[in-house]
C-alpha positions as CSV (number, residue, x, y, z in Angstrom):
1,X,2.1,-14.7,2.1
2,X,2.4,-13.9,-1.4
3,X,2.8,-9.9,-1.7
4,X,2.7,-7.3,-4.5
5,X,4.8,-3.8,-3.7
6,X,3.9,-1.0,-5.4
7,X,6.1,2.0,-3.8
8,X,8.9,-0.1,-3.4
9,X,11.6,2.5,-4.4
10,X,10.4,5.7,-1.9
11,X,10.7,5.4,1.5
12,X,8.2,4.0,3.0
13,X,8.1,1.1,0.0
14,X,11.8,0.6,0.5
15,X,11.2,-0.1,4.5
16,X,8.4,-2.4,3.8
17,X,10.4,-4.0,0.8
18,X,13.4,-4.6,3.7
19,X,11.0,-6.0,6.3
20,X,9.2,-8.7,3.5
21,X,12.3,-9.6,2.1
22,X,13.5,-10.5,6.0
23,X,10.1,-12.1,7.3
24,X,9.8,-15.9,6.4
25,X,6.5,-16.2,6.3
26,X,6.6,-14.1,3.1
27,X,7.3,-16.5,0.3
28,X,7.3,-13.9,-2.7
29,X,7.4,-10.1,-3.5
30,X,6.7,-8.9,-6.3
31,X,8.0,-5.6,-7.0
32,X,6.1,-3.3,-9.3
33,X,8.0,-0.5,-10.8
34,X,8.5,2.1,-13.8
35,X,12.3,1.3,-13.6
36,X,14.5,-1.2,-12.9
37,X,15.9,-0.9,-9.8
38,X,18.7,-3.6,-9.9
39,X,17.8,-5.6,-6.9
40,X,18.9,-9.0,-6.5
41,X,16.9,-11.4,-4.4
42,X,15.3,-14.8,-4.5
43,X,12.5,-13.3,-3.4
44,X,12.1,-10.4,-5.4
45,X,10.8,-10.6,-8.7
46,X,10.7,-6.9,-10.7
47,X,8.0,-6.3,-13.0
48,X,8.8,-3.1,-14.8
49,X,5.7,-1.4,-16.3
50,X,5.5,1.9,-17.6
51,X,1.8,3.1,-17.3
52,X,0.4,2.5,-14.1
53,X,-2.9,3.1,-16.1
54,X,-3.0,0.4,-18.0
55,X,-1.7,-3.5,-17.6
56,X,-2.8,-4.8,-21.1
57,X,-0.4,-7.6,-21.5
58,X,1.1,-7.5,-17.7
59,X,-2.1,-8.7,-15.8
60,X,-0.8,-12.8,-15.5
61,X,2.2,-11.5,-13.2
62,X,-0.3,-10.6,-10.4
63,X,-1.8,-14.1,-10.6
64,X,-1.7,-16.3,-7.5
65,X,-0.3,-12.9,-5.3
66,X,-2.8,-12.4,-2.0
67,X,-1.6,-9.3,-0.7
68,X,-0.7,-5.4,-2.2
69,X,0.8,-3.1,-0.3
70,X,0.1,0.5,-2.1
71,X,2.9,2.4,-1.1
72,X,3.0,4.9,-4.6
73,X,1.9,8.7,-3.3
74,X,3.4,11.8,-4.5
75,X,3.0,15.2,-2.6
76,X,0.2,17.6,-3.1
77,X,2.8,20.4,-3.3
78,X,2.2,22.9,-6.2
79,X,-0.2,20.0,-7.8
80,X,-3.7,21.1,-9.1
81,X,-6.7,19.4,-7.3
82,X,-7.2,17.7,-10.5
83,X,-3.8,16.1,-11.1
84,X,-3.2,15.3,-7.5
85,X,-6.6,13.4,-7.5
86,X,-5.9,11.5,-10.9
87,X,-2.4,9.8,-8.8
88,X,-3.6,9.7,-5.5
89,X,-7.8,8.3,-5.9
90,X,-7.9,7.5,-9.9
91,X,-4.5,5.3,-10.3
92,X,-5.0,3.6,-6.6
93,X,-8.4,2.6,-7.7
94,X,-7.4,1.6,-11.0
95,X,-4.9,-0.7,-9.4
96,X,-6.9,-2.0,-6.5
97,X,-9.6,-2.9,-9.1
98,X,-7.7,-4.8,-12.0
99,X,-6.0,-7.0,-8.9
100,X,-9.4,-7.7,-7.6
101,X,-10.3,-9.0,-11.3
102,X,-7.2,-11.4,-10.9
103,X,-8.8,-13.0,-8.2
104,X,-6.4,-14.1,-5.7
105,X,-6.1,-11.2,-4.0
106,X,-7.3,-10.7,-0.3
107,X,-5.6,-8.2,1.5
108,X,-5.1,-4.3,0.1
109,X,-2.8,-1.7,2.8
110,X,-3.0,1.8,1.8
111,X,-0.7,3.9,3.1
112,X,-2.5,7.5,3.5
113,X,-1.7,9.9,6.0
114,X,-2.2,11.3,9.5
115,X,-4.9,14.1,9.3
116,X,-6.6,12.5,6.2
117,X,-9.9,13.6,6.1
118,X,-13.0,10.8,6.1
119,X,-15.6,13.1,5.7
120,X,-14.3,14.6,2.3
121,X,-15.4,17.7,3.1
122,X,-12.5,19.6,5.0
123,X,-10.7,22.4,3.6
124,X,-7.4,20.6,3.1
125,X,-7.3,19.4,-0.7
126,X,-4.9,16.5,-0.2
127,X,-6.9,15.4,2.8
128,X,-10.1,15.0,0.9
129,X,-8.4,12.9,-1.9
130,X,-7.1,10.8,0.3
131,X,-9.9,10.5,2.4
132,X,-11.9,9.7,-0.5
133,X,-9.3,7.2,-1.7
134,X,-10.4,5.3,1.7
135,X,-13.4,5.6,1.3
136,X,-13.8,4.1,-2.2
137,X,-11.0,1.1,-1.2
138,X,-13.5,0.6,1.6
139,X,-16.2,-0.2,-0.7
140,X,-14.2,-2.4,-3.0
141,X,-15.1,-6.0,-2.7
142,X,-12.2,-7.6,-0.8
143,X,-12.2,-9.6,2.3
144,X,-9.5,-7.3,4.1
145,X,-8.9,-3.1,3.5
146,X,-6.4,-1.4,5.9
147,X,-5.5,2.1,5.8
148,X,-2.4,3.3,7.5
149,X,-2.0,7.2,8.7
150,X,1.1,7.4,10.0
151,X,2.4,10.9,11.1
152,X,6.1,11.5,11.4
153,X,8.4,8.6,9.9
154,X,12.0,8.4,10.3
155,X,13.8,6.4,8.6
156,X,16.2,3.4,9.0
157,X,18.7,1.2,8.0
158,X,20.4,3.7,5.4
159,X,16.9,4.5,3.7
160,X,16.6,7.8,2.4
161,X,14.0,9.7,0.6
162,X,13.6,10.3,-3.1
163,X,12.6,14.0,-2.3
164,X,15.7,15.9,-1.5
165,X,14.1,18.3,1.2
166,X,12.9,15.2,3.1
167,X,16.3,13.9,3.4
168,X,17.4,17.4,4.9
169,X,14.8,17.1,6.8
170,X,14.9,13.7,8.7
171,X,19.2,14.0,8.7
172,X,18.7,17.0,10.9
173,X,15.7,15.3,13.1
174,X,17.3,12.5,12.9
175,X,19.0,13.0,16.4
176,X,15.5,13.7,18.0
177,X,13.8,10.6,17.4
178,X,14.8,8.6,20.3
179,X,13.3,11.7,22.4
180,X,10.2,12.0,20.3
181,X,9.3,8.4,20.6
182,X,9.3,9.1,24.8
183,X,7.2,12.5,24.5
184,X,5.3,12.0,21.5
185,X,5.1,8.3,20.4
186,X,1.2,8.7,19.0
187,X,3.1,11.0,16.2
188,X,6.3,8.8,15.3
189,X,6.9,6.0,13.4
190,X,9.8,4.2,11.6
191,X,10.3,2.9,8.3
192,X,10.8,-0.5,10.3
193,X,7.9,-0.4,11.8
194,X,5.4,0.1,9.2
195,X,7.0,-2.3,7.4
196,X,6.2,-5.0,10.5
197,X,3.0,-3.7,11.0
198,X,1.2,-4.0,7.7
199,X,3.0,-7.6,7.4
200,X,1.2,-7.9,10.8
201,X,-2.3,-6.4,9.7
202,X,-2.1,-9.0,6.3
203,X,-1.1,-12.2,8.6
204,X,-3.4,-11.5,11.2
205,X,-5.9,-8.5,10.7
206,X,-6.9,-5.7,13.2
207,X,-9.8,-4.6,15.2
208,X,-9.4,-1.5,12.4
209,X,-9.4,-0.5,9.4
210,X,-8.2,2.5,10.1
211,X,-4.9,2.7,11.1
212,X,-3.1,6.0,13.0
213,X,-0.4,5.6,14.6
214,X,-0.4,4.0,17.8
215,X,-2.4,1.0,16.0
216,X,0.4,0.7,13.4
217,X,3.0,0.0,16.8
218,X,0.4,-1.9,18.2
219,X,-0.2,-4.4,14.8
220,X,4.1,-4.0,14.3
221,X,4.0,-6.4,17.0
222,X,1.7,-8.9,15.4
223,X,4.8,-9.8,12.9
């Protein structure tokens, strides 16, 4: 498995980037980001790029790769429904479609979000978007879409958050999520985990395209 990251540096990028780097059935990772983020691996290679937009010169380096996971999201907080559209459904689209010209690629996992709304039609901005982000990745021609919705994520192995109020956040729930995964394990996840499962989903598929969060356990044990 060849794999392009895009996300890598916020959370849930950094726990996938950690679960590819350990798996050995992923042979190469590369790592697209606006900055350098000083990683050293042999199986990391970095491709900085400035304008997520726009990959004039840049396209050869997602030659041969047969699997993107789209990690990149920001928070609708204090965004316009314009802006928050043009990074969530304009730039993952953009994305999705130059790799598709490439032609290697097979398998595309979108992270979205629990309570993303399919229909496009709720009252929650931020849901619409990204259910119409789904929607349109759906209808891309590729052998393999999967859309993940987890809910709450903790997470692991020293990962933190770029977002300062999420750290505070997960550092004081921290303590709860051994409890939470007995009383309510259809609303947690870990960094780990969706890290394993979408390795999972792009070795092996799932009945689902779809993805809340019981099916992202359920596929985290297909790694």
């Amino acid at each position: 498995m060849r794999v392009i990251l895009f996300g890598g540096t916020g959370m849930v990028g950094q726990g996938v980037l950690r679960q590819c780097i350990e798996d050995a059935e992923v042979e190469r990772v590369l790592l697209v980001v606006r900055k350098s983020t000083g990683l050293v691996s042999p199986k990391v290679e970095e491709l900085v790029h400035d304008n997520f937009f726009d990959w004039t010169g840049a396209e050869e380096h997602f030659d041969g790769y047969d699997t993107c996971f789209f990690c990149l999201g920001v928070s609708s907080v204090g965004m316009s429904a314009a802006s928050y559209s043009r990074i969530t459904y304009d730039l993952t689209l953009s994305v999705a479609e130059m790799l598709i010209s490439r032609g290697s690629l097979k398998t595309f996992v979108y992270v979205s979000g629990s309570g993303t709304d399919s229909t496009e039609k709720g009252s929650s901005m931020w849901a619409r978007v990204k259910g119409a982000t789904e929607n349109a990745l759906m209808r891309l021609p590729l052998p393999n879409v999967f859309c993940f919705r987890p809910g709450y994520i903790q997470p692991l192995h020293g990962i933190r958050s770029k977002v300062g109020w999420y750290n505070a956040i997960y550092t004081t729930l921290s303590w709860t999520y051994p409890l939470l995964r007995r009383v309510a394990a259809g609303l947690v996840t870990s960094t780990e985990e969706l890290g394993c499962a979408m390795i999972g989903v792009a070795r092996s598929g799932y009945p689902k395209k779809v993805l809340e969060t019981r099916d992202i356990q359920a596929a985290a044990l297909q790694r």
